[in-house]
Every structure is written in structure tokens, then in C-alpha cells.
N, C-alpha and C positions, 0 to 999 in steps of 0.2 A: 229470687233471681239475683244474681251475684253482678254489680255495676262493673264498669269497665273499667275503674279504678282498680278497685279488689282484683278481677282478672291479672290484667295487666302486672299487681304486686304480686301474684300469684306465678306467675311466667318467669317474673326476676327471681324470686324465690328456687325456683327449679334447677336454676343453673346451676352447675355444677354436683349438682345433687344426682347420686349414682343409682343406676337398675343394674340387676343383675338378670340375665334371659338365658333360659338353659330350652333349645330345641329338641326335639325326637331328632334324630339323625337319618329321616326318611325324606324325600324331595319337598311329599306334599307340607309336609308340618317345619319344617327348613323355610321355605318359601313366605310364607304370613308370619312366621317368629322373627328372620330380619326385614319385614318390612314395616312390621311393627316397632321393630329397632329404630328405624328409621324415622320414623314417625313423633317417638319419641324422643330420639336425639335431636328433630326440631325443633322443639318443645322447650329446649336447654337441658335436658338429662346428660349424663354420662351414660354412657354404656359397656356393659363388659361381658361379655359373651361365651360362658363353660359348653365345649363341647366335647366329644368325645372322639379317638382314632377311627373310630370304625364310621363311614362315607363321612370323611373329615372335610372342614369347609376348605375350599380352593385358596390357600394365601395369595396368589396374584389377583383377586378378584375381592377381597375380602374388604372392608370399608373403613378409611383409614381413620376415621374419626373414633371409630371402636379398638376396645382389646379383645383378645382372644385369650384364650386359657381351654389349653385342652385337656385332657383328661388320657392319663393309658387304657383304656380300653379300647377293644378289636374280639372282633369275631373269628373263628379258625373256621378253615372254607367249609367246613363240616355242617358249622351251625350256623353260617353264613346261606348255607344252600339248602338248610332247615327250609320245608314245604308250609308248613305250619306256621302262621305270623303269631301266633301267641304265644307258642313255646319262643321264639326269638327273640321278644319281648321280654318273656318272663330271664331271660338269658342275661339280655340286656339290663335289666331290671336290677340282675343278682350283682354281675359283675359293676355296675356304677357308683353301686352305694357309699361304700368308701371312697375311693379316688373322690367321687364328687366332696364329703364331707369333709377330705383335705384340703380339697382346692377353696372348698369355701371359705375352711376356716383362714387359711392365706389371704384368702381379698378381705376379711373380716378385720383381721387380725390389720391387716395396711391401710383401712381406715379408723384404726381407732385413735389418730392422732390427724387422721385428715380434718379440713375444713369443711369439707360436704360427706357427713353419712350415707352409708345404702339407703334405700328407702323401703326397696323391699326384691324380692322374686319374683319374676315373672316366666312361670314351667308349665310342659306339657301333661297333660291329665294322667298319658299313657304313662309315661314315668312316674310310678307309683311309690319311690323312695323323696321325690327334692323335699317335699311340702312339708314330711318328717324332720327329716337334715334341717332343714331351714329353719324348724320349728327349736329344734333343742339350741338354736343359736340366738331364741326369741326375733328371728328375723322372719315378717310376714310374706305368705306369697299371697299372690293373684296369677289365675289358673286362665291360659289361653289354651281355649276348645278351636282347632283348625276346620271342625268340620262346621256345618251350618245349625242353625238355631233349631230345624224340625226333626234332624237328624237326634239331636240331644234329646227336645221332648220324647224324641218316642224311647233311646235309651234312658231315660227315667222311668219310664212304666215297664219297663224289660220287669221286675216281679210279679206284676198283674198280667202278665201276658205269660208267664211262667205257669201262674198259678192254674192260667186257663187254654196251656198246653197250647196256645199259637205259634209259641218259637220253634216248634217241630213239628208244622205243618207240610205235610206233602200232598205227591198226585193231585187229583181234583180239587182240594180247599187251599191249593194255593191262589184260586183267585178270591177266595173268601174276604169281604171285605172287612176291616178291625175295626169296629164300630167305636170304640174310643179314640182313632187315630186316623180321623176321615182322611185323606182320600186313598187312605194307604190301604194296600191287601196285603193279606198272609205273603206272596211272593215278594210283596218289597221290605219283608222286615229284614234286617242288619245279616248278613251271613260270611262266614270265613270258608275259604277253598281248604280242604283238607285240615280240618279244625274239629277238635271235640266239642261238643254244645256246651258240655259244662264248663268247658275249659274259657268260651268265648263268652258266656255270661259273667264269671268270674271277671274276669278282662272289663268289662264295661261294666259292671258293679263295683270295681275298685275304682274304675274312671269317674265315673255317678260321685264316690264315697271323698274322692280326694277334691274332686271339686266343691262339696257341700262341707267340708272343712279348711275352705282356702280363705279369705280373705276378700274375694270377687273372681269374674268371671269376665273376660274378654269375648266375645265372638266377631268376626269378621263377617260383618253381613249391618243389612241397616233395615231402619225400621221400616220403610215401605214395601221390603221385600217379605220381611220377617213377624212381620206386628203382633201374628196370631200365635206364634210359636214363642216367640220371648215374652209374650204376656202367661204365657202357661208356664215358662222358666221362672219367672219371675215371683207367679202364684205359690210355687213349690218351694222358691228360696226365701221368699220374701220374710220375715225385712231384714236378716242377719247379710245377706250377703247379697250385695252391689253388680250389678248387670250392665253391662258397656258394648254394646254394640257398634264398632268402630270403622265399618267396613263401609265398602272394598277397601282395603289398605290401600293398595296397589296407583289407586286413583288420589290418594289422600298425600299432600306436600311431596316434600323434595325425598326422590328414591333416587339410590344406584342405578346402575345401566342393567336392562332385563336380565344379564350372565351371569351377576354377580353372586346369587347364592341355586345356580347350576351343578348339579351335579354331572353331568354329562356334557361333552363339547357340542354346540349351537353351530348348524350348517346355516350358512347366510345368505347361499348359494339361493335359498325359495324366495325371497326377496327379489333377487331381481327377475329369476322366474314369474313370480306372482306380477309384479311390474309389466310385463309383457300381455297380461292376461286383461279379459273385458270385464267393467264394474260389476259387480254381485255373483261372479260367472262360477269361481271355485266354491268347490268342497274339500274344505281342510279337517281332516282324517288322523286324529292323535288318541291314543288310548292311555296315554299317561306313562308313569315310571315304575309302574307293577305290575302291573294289568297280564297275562299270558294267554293267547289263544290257540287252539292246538292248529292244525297244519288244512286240514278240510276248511275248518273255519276261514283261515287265511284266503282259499282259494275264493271263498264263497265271496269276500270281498274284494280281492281285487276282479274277477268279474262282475261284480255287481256295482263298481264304479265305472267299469270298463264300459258296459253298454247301457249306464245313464244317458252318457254320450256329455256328460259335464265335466270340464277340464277340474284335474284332482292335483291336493298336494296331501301327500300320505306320511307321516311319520310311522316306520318301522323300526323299532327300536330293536337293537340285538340282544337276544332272550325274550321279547313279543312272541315270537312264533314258537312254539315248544317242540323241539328234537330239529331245530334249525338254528342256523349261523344268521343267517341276513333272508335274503332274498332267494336263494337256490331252489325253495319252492315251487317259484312261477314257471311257469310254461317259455321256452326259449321264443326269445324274441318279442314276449308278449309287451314289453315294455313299449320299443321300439314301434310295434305296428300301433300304438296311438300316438305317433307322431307328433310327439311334443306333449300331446295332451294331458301328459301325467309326469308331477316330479316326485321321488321319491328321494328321503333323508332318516338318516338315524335319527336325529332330537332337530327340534327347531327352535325359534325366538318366540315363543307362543303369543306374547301380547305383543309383541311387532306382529305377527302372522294377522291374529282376529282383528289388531285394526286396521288392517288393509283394507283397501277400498275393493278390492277386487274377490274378497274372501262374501260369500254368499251363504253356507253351510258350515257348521261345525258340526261332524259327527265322533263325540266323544264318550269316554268312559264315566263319566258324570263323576271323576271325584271335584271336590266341592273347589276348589283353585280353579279349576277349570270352566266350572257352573260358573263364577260369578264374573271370571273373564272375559268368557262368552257375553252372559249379560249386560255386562259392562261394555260389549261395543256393541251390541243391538245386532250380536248375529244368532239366527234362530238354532236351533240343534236337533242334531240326532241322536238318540241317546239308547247307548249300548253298555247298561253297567253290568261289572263283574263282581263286586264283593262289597262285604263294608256297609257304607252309610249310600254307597254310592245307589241302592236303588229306591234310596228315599229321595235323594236329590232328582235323578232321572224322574219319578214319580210325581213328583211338584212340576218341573218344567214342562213337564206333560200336559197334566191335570189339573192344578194351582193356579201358574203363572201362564200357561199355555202360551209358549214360546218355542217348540220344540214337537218333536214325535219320537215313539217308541219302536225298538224294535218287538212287538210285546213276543214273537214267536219265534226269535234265535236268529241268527243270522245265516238268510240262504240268498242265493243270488238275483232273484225273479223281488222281491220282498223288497232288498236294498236298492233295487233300478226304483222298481215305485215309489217307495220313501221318498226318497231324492228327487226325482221327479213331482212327485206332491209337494214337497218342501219348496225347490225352487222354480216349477215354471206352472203350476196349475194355481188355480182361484183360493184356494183351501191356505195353499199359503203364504198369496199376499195377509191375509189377516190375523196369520202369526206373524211374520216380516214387521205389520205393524203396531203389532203388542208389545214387541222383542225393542220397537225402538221406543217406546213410551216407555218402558222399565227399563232403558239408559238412559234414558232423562232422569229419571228419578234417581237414577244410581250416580249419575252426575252433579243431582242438586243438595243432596244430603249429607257435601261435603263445606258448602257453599256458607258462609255465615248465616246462623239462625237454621242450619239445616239439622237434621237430628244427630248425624256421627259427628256433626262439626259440635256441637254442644255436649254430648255424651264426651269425647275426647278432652275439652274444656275439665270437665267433671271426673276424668279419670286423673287428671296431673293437680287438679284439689285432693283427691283421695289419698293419691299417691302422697304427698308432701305431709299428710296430716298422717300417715300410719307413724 
């Protein structure tokens, strides 16, 4: 155990001492890559931040204590509107390699006469060139995973689940349970919308490959949440490569104002809405920054908020509904005739929203920012995943953490009144209500001195100083 002297010389040691953090250019991996910036730049780090043109970070919002450095890349709207996330990827992927390797060698090159060296990288798994780049410049990365610690274990056994033909289960054995991957079934293993299976194993066998040759591994999550999942991480890495579980960022020291690494403009207008409204009353309604549902679907929801009879605040983001602008789906007038009882917005303030005292439900798409958001203000969830990792996480909040319910049978309207209804006024879910706020205590206290991320963070700015 490291004295408080040693700490302490270890902190001063830090300062000025440079990271370098290269994000995915996606909301969710954007979002925990500067607030881990942030995190770190408490810490005494420097920070400097490669990103690339294409969903470039907002300059008026951007955090002035950092640099930027972007990169020429962009997507032509062709391969911007690529259906396929792994071909855009793989796109991504080709076109960065360079540019990033210039850019590198530039901040390299301008500290070799500085007083504080790099210390090292800090990139996304999905970017399957930095760790490379990085490496012919003998400069170490450490690999931050955005998604959650169970989501990984089970993409590490993606071979054995290869071998035993479960990644292309359908019909019936989709509820098959995976008996190496309790509580999980065939339906919630990892899936891409309009994706080649080989093309998505690929994708997360390079992720798997680039992390087990990094340097360490960041996750955004903490141990009370995670303990069983990063002890199987851990087993698989062990002892080459260092596991830091540093999460919730979000709750952890001094962050920017919630807008800051936005990619879409924040209506602020549900705030005072929500304001008006009675304690625990709303269901707040966000499917995230990818998420697509077709136009049936849409309907099935907003009736199915409509006659919970529970005042709603809906994020519809434009391009959510598929072969629609915004809202011209809905039935004329249908807005109006609940009389207030529903606001609806393009994006919102999500962690102003959930901790509202008046926010009761979050029914979300379960990608992992979201999860632990939720989490983290003790509001229970509904949980409607589309793709990804996201039906491992819904599946834990379910079944694991049981905080939360599923939609397990698609979203129809009679289905979604009940949920809601069982989540906020019947017996069944007060005693998620009071699960949901016992796992924000603990998401609260393990940032606290002597708490697990507050100590793992301790231990990542040792590691980091000593590469």
C-alpha cells in the first residue's frame, strides 16, 4: 500500500506530464474518452486530444485547458450513410492511419526538447491502427473499452461460442441459455443491424487482439457493479496487462458542463417542463444517438405512453424514425390531446434529465453511457436494446442488477402501458425503485476515498508516470 507521502510525490510528479487520447468519433465513445480527459487533467496531466473531421468535436464547447489536433479525415455522404457499422469502421479505420501517424509524429517530435515527456496513449479498441502507430514510435498505449466489463467478457469467448455455432442462433434457440455466460441467452449475444457475421466477429477479434496487446485496459464501471466480470477480465489478462476500472467517470472530480462533448444541440426547454411535473411522475424516453426504429414501431410507442396515463418526456431524434423527418408520423393533434402531459425534443441534457427529481422511468436503448447514468441516479429502467453490446447490458439490468424490465417481446402498445405501469405504480416495482437506489450508493461511494475507482485511479497515474 503506497503511503500518503509517496501518493502525494506521485501527483506532483504528474504535472505537466502529457497524455495523448485519440476517441472513436461516435457520441457514445466521444462521451467517457473526454471525461476521462477530464479526470485526468485533475490529476496534473496535460492533455491533447487527435481527433478526426468527420462528427468533429464542437470548438465553442471544447475544454480550454486541452489541445486539439484534428486530423483530415471525413466521410463522403455515401459512406457516411453506409447501413453497415463495420464496413464504416473498417473505412474509418483505412483512411486514419496516416494522418494519425503525422499528427503523432508532430506532438512527438515537440516534445522532445520539452520538460514533461508523453507518457503514453490512451485509444479506442475499435480503432484498430493507434496502438500500431504508437507502437513504431516506442510510445505505450493503454486501451479504454466504453462499453461495460460483461459486455467484454463475453466478446473474449466470441471463439468458443464460434466454435459452438451460438453466434448464429436463430428461431427457437434464441432463448437458449449460454451456459458459460450465465445469465445471458443466445438472444442477447452482441449483434450488428445489417452486418455480415463474419465481418462482426472480425470487428471484435481485432478489438479482443488490440486490447491484449496494449499496455492496460480502462473500463468505465466499478467494482460493486462489475466484480464478476473484471475478475474473468482479469483471469484472461492476467498478470501482463493492468485493469482499471475507473467508473462512472461522469460522477468522478471536476467535469465540463453536460454540452461539452455533444454532438447534437441540447433542448433545455424539458427542464423546465420537467420542473412543473410531480416527484417520480415522468418517463423519460431516449434511445440514444444510433439507435433507428421503423415508423409501426414509433406508433406502438407513442401510444403506449400515451395510455400509461404517466406524464412522458420523449427524445426523438431526427433519423430515430426510419423514412421520417421528425414527428409527421403521429396522428394529428395526438400531441395536444394529452394536455401537457407529454413533451417531446430532439436531444436532451441526459444527466440533467435522470437527475431530476421528477424523472421516475428511464426507458432506454441500453447502450452502456446510458446504463450507468441511469444507475447512477437510482432510476429504474426500461430496457429496449437494438444492437451491439446493448443486449448484454439490458440483460444484466434485468437479471444481474435487477433494476430495470424488459421489453423481452418487441415493442407493442398494450405490452409498453403495462411495463410502465408495473415499473411505476404497482408493488413489483417498488422493490426495483429500491435496488436501483442501493446500486447509487455504491456508484456514489467508490469514488469516495478508499473506495475502489478512487484507488484504481490512484494506480493508473503510478502506472502511467512509470511507462
Amino acid at each position: 500500500m503506497q503511503t500518503t507521502n509517496n501518493l502525494d510525490s506521485k501527483m506532483e510528479q504528474s504535472k505537466g506530464r502529457r497524455l495523448i487520447l485519440c476517441p472513436l468519433p461516435f457520441q457514445g465513445h466521444i462521451n467517457p474518452m473526454l471525461e476521462l480527459a477530464n479526470i485526468l487533467h485533475a490529476k496534473g496531466f496535460s492533455i491533447a486530444i487527435i481527433h478526426t473531421n468527420f462528427n468533429t468535436l464542437n470548438p465553442s464547447t471544447r475544454n480550454p485547458n486541452f489541445t486539439y489536433h484534428s486530423i483530415p479525415v471525413d466521410l463522403t455522404e455515401t459512406e457516411a450513410s453506409t447501413k453497415d457499422l463495420t464496413v464504416v469502421l473498417s473505412i474509418l479505420n483505412a483512411k486514419c492511419v496516416e494522418p494519425f501517424r503525422e499528427c503523432l509524429a508532430e506532438l512527438l517530435s515537440d516534445g522532445i526538447n520539452s520538460e514533461y515527456p508523453i507518457a503514453c496513449l490512451i485509444s479506442d479498441p475499435l480503432f484498430n491502427f493507434t496502438r500500431s502507430v504508437a507502437e513504431s514510435f516506442k510510445l505505450p498505449t493503454i486501451i479504454l473499452r466504453t462499453g461495460c466489463a460483461a459486455s467484454f467478457a463475453v466478446y473474449i469467448t466470441f471463439p468458443l461460442l464460434k466454435k459452438k455455432r451460438l453466434l448464429t442462433n436463430t428461431g427457437s434457440r434464441l432463448e437458449e441459455p449460454v451456459i458459460e455466460l450465465s445469465p445471458i441467452k443466445a438472444r442477447d449475444l452482441p449483434t450488428m443491424p445489417n452486418c455480415d457475421a463474419e465481418d462482426l466477429y472480425q470487428l471484435i477479434t481485432n478489438m479482443v487482439n488490440e486490447s491484449k496487446a496494449s499496455y492496460g485496459l480502462i473500463f468505465n464501471t466499478f467494482e460493486d457493479l462489475e466484480g464478476h466480470a473484471l475478475a474473468t477480465i482479469r483471469q484472461e489478462y492476467h498478470p501482463n496487462i493492468p485493469i482499471f476500472p475507473l467508473g462512472p467517470f461522469h460522477k468522478c472530480g471536476p467535469t465540463t458542463s453536460s454540452s461539452s462533448s455533444s454532438l447534437l444541440a441540447q433542448d433545455q426547454s424539458c427542464i423546465s417542463w420537467l420542473n412543473a411535473q410531480a416527484p417520480k411522475s415522468v418517463v423519460y424516453v431516449s434511445f440514444g444517438s444510433m439507435a433507428k426504429i421503423d415508423q409501426a414501431q414509433f406508433l406502438e410507442i407513442a401510444w403506449g405512453l400515451a395510455n400509461s396515463g404517466q406524464p412522458f418526456l420523449w427524445v426523438v431524434r431526427p433519423g430515430l424514425v426510419q423514412g421520417s423527418d421528425w414527428l409527421e408520423t403521429l396522428p394529428d393533434r395526438f400531441l395536444k390531446a394529452l394536455n401537457k402531459r407529454a413533451h417531446v425534443v430532439k436531444w436532451a441534457p441526459q444527466k440533467e434529465v435522470l437527475a431530476h427529481p421528477a424523472i421516475g422511468a428511464f426507458w432506454t436503448h441500453c447502450g452502456w453511457n446510458s446504463t450507468l447514468e441511469g444507475i447512477c441516479e437510482g432510476v429504474p429502467m426500461i430496457c429496449t436494446p437494438c444492437f451491439g453490446d446493448q443486449m448484454v447490458n439490458a440483460r444484466y439490468v434485468s437479471d444481474v442488477w435487477k433494476v430495470g424490465m424488459q421489453l423481452e417481446h418487441g415493442i407493442e402498445r398494450g405490452e409498453v402501458e403495462r411495463t410502465i405501469r408495473r415499473l411505476m405504480v404497482e408493488e413489483e416495482g417498488e422493490e426495483i425503485k429500491d435496488r436501483a437506489l442501493k446500486l447509487m450508493e455504491a456508484a456514489n461511494l467508490c469514488h469516495k476515498e478508499g473506495g475502489s475507482s478512487c484507488q484504481f485511479l490512484d494506480g493508473l497515474v503510478q502506472y502511467a508516470l512509470s511507462l
